[in-house]
C-alpha positions as CSV (number, residue, x, y, z in Angstrom):
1,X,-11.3,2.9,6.2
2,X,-7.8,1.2,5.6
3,X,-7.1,0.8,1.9
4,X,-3.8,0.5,0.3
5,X,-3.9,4.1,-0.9
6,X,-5.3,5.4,2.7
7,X,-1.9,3.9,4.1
8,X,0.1,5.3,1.2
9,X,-1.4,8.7,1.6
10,X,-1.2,8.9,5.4
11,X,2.0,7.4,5.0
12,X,3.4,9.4,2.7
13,X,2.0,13.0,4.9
14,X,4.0,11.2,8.4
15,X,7.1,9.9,6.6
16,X,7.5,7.6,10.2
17,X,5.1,6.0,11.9
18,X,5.0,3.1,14.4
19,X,2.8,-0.1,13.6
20,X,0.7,0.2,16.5
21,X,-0.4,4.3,16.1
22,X,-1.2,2.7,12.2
23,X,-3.4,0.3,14.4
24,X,-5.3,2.7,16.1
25,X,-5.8,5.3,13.4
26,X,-7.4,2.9,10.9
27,X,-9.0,0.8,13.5
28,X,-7.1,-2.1,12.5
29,X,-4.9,-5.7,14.1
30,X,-1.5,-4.8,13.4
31,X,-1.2,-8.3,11.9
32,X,-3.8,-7.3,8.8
33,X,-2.1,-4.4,8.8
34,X,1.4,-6.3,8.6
35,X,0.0,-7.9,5.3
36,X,-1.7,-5.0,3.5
37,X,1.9,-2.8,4.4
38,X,3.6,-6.0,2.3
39,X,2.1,-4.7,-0.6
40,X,4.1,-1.1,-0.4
41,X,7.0,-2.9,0.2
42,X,7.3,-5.5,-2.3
43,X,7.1,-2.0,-4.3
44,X,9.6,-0.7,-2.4
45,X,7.6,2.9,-0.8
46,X,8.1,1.4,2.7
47,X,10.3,0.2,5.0
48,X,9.7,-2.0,7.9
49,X,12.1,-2.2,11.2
50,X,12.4,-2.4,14.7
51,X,12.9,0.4,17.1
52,X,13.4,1.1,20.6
53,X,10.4,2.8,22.5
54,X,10.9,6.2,22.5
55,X,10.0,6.4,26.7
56,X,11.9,8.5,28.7
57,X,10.6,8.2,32.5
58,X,13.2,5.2,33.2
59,X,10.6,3.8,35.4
60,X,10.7,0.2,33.7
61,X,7.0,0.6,33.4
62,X,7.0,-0.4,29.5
63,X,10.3,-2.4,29.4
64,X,12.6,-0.6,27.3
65,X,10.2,-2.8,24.3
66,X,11.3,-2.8,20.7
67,X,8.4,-0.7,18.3
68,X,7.9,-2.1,15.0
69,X,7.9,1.3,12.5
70,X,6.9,2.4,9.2
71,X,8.7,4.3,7.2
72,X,7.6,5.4,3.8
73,X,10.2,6.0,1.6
74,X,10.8,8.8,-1.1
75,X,11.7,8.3,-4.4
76,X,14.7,10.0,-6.0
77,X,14.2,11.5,-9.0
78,X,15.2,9.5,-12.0
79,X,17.2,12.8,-13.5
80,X,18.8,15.7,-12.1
81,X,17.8,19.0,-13.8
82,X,20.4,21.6,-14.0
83,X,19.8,25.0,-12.9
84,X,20.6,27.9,-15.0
């Protein structure tokens, strides 16, 4: 089931993923998706951009297409402990 805190926890566990594999494991239209993401990015734990299909045959088959990804993004700590 896709809830906000199934996509932050799968997110979170695959760091990277691209829209469409997001689509297919929660069963979902990318463009519901596309708004649900919003959320974790208005909170800023993801990161939305475009890449380039990662295809290497060269055969022209899937068009050298650009991949919408998802990227959830760590938090740095607020302090730095020193080690003794």
């Amino acid at each position: 089931m896709a809830t906000l805190s199934a996509l932050r926890d799968y997110l979170s566990e695959k760091k990277e993923v691209p829209l469409m594999d997001l689509a297919h494991q929660f069963h979902k239209d990318p463009e519901v998706l596309r708004d649900m993401l919003a959320h974790w990015v208005r909170k800023g734990k993801v990161q939305l951009y475009t890449g380039k299909s990662a295809c290497q045959s060269q055969c022209g088959g899937c068009g050298q297409q650009s991949i919408e990804i998802c990227r959830w993004i760590e938090p740095l700590p607020d302090t730095v402990q020193p080690t003794l």
